[in-house]
C-alpha positions as CSV (number, residue, x, y, z in Angstrom):
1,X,13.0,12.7,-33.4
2,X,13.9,15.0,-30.6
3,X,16.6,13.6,-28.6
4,X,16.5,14.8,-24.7
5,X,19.4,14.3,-22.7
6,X,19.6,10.6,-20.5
7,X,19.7,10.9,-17.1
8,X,22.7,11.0,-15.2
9,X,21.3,8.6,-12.5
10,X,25.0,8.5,-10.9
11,X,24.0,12.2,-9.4
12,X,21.6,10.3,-7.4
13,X,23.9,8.0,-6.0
14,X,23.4,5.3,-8.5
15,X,26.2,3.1,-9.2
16,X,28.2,3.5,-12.6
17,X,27.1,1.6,-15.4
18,X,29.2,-1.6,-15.7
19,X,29.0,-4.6,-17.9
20,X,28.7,-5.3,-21.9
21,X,24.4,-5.9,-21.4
22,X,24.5,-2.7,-19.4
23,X,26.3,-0.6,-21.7
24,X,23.7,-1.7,-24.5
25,X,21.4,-0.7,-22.3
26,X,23.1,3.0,-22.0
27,X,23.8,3.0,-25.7
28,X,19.7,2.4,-26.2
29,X,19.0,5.4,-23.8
30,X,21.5,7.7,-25.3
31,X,20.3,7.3,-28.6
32,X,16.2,7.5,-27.6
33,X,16.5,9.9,-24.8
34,X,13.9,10.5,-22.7
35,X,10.8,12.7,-22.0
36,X,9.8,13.1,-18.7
37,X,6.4,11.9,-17.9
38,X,4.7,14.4,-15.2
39,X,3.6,12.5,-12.5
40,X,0.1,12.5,-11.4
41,X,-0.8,12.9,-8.2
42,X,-4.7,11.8,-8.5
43,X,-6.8,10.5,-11.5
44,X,-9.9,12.1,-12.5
45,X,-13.3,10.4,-12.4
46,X,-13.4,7.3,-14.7
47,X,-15.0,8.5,-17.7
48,X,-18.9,7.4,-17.7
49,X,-18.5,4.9,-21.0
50,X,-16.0,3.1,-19.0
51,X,-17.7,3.5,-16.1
52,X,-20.9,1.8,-17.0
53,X,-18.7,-1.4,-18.5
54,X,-19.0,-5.0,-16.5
55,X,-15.3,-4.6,-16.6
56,X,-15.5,-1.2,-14.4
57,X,-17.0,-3.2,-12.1
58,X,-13.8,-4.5,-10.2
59,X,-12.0,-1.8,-11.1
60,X,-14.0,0.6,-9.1
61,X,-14.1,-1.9,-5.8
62,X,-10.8,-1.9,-5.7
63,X,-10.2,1.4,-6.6
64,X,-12.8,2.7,-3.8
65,X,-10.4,0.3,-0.8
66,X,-7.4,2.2,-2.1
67,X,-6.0,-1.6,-3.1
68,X,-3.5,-0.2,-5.8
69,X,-2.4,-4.0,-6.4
70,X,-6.2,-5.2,-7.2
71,X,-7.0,-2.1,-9.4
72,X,-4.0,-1.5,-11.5
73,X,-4.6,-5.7,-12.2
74,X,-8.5,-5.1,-13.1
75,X,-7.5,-2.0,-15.3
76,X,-4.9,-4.2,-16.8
77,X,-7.2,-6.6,-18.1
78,X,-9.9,-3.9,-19.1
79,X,-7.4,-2.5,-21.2
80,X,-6.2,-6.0,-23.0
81,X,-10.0,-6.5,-23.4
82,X,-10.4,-3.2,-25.0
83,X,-7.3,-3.9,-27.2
84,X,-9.3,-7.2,-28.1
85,X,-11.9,-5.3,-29.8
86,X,-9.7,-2.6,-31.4
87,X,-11.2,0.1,-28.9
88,X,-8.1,2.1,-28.9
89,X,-9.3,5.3,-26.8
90,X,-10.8,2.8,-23.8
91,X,-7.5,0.4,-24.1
92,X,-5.4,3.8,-23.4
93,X,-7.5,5.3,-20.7
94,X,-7.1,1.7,-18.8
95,X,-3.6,1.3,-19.3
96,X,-3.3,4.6,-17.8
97,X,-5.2,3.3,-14.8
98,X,-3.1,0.6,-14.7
99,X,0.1,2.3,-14.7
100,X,-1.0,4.6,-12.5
101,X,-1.9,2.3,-9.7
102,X,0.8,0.2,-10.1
103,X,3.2,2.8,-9.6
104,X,1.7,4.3,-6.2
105,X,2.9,0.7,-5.1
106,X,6.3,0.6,-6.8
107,X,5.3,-2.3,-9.0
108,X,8.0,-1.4,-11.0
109,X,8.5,-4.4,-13.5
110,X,4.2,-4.0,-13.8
111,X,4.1,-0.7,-14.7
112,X,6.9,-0.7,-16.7
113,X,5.2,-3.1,-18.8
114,X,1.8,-1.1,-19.1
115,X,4.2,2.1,-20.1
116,X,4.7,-0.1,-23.0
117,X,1.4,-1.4,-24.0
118,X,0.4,2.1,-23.9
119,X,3.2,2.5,-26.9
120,X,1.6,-0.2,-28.4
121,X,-1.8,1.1,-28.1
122,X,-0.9,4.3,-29.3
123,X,0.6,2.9,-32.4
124,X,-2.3,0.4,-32.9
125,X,-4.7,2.9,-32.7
126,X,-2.5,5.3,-35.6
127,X,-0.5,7.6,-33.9
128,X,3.2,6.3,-33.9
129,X,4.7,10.0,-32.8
130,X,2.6,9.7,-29.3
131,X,3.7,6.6,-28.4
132,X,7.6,7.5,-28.2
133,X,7.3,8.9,-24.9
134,X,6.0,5.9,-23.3
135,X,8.4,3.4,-25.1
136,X,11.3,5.5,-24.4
137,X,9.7,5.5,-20.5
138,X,9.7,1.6,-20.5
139,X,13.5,1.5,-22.0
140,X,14.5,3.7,-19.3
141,X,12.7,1.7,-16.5
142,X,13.5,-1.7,-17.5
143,X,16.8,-0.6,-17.6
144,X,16.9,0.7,-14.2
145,X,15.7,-2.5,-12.8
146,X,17.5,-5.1,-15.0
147,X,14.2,-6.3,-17.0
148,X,16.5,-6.8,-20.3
149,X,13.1,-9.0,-21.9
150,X,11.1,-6.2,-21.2
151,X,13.6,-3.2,-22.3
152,X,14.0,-4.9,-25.8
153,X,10.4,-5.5,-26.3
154,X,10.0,-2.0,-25.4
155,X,12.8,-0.9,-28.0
156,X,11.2,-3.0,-30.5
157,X,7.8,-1.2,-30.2
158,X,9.8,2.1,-30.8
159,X,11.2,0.5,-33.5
160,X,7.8,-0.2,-35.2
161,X,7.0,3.1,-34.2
162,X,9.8,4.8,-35.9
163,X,8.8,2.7,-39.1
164,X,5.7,3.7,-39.6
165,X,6.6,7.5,-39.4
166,X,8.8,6.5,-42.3
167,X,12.0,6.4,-40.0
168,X,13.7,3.2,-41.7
169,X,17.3,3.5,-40.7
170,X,16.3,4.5,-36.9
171,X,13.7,1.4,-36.8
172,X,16.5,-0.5,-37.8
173,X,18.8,0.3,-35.6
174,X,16.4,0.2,-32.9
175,X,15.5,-3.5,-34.2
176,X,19.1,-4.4,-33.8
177,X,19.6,-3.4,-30.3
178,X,16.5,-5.2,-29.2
179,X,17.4,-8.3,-31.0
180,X,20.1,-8.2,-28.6
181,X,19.0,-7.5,-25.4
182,X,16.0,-10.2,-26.2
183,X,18.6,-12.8,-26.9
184,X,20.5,-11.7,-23.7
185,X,17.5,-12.1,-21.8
186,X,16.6,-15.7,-23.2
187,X,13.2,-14.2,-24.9
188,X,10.9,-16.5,-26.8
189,X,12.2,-17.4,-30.4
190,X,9.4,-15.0,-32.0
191,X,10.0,-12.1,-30.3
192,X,13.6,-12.0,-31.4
193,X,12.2,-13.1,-34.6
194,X,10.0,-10.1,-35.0
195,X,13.3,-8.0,-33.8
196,X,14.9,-9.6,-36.7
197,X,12.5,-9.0,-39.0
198,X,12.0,-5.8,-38.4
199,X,15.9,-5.1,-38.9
200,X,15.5,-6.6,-42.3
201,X,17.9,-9.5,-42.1
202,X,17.5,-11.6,-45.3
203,X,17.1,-15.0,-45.0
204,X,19.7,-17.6,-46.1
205,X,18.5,-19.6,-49.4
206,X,18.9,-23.6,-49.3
207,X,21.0,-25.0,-52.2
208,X,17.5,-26.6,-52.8
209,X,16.0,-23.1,-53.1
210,X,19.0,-21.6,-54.9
């Protein structure tokens, strides 16, 4: 995997990274890097399939008030329908939507999240090496604003991404940093589960068992 360079966000006046949760956090970024997502300054015309959907239907009222809160929601739960019927290429385009609206209103903890369902879409839908750019996006913003649930989920998406391109030793470690940051954060039992899991800790045998 290409590694590009983390961000130096004390240029910007940031301040330094401090604390052991933090310092994961760094570690995480270090080793994924990041790949700048262009920003988009206006979306194109919603495609016509999606167009003529029910589900377009709030999209596009919101959309046509300029109500960035209302129609990065209604893409949201377009998309998560779409996902719902394993319609991978109309879950994407609406989770695009979604991220795109939420971030002209600095819903940051929103579109953070949809940066990381579109990592899961992608990977869903069979292409693991196009969804590294989003999850690394996700690790980098929920870092930035101290969503630790969110940042380990995101790691753990990369991680099954990076497992399914055959990359065991990276979706391992990747597993064992966001088994970390979800415990930090308090996450529900089977998400750190799935981190754990996926890091391929072996279960202790019962004498019964034994």
């Amino acid at each position: 995997m290409t590694r590009v360079p983390a961000r130096d966000t004390r240029a910007w006046g940031e301040q330094a990274i401090r604390g052991p949760v933090a310092r994961l956090a760094a570690r995480l970024q270090a080793f994924i890097g990041r790949e700048e997502r262009r920003p988009v300054d206006r979306l194109p015309d919603l495609p016509v399939p999606l167009r003529r959907s029910p589900l377009a239907v709030p999209y596009l009222d919101a959309a046509r008030e300029r109500d960035h809160r209302r129609a990065g929601a209604a893409a949201s739960n377009a998309s998560e329908q779409a996902i719902e019927a394993r319609a991978w290429w109309a879950a994407d385009a609406w989770a695009h939507r979604a991220l795109w609206h939420f971030e002209r209103v600095d819903m940051a903890l929103a579109a953070t999240r949809q940066a990381r369902r579109i990592g899961d879409i992608r990977v869903a839908g069979g292409d693991p090496s196009a969804s590294r750019r989003y999850y690394a996006e996700a690790i980098s913003e929920a870092r930035d604003i101290g969503a630790e649930r969110e940042q380990g989920m995101a790691a753990l998406g990369l991680g099954r991404a990076e497992l399914d391109l055959g990359n065991v030793t990276v979706a391992r470690r990747l597993a064992g940093i966001a088994e970390e940051l979800l415990e930090r954060a308090g996450a529900p039992a089977d998400e750190t589960a799935a981190a754990r899991e996926l890091r391929g800790e072996e279960k202790p045998v019962s004498p019964e068992e034994g």
